[in-house]
C-alpha positions in Angstrom: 107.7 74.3 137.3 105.2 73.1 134.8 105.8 69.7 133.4 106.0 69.9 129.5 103.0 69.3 127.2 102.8 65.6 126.6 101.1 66.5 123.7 104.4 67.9 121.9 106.8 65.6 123.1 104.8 62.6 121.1 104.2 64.3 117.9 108.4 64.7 118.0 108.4 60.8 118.7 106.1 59.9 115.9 108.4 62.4 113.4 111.4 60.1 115.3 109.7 56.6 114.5 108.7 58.2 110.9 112.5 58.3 110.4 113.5 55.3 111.6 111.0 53.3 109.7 111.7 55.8 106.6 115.6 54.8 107.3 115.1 51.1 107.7 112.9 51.1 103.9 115.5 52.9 102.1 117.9 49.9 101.8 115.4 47.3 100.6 113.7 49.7 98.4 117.2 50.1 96.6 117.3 46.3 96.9 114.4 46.4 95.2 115.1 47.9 92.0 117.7 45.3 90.4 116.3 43.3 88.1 114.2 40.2 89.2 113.8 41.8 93.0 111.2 44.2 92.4 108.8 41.8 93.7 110.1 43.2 97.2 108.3 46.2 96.7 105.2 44.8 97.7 106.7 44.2 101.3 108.6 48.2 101.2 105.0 49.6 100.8 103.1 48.7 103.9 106.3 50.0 105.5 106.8 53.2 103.8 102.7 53.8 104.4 102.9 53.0 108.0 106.1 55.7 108.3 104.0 57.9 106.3 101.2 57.8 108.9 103.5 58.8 111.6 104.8 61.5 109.6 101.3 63.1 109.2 100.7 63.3 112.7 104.1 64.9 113.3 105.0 68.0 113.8 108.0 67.6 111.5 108.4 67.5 107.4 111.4 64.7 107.6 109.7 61.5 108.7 107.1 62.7 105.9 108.9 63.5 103.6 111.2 60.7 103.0 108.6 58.3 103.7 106.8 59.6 100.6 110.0 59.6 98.5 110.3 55.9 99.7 107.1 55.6 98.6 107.2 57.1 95.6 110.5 55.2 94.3 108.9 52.0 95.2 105.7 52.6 93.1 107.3 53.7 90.3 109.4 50.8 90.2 106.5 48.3 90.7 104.6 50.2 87.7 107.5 50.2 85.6 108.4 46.5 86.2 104.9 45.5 85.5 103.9 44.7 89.2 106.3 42.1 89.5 109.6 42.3 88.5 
């Protein structure tokens, strides 16, 4: 028997840790959007970037995909709180 291609097995893992860290972000990003918290976006950015990293490399769309919703939730409520709040 052939042993399976390491190569597959850790594009599943990053798709895996792509979740997780996607997962983790989702509560403090909703955190995030009361009033007078939204500075706490700043800190659910680098997190939501790093999970979408791992969700490039992949093979999956999940990881990716709710990373960049993350993402995108957490930029628009920076922009429309004026960076801050």
């Amino acid at each position: 028997m052939r042993p399976q291609h390491t190569g597959s097995i850790s594009r599943r893992m990053f798709n895996l840790i792509s979740l997780l860290i996607g997962v983790l972000a989702i509560p403090w990003v909703l955190l995030a959007v009361l009033p007078l918290i939204g500075a706490l976006n700043w800190l659910v950015i680098p997190w939501a970037l790093l999970g979408l990293f791992f969700g490039v490399l992949s093979r999956g769309n999940a990881g990716r995909n709710l990373n960049l919703i993350v993402l995108i939730v957490a930029v628009i409520r920076l922009w429309l709180g004026g960076g801050l709040f």
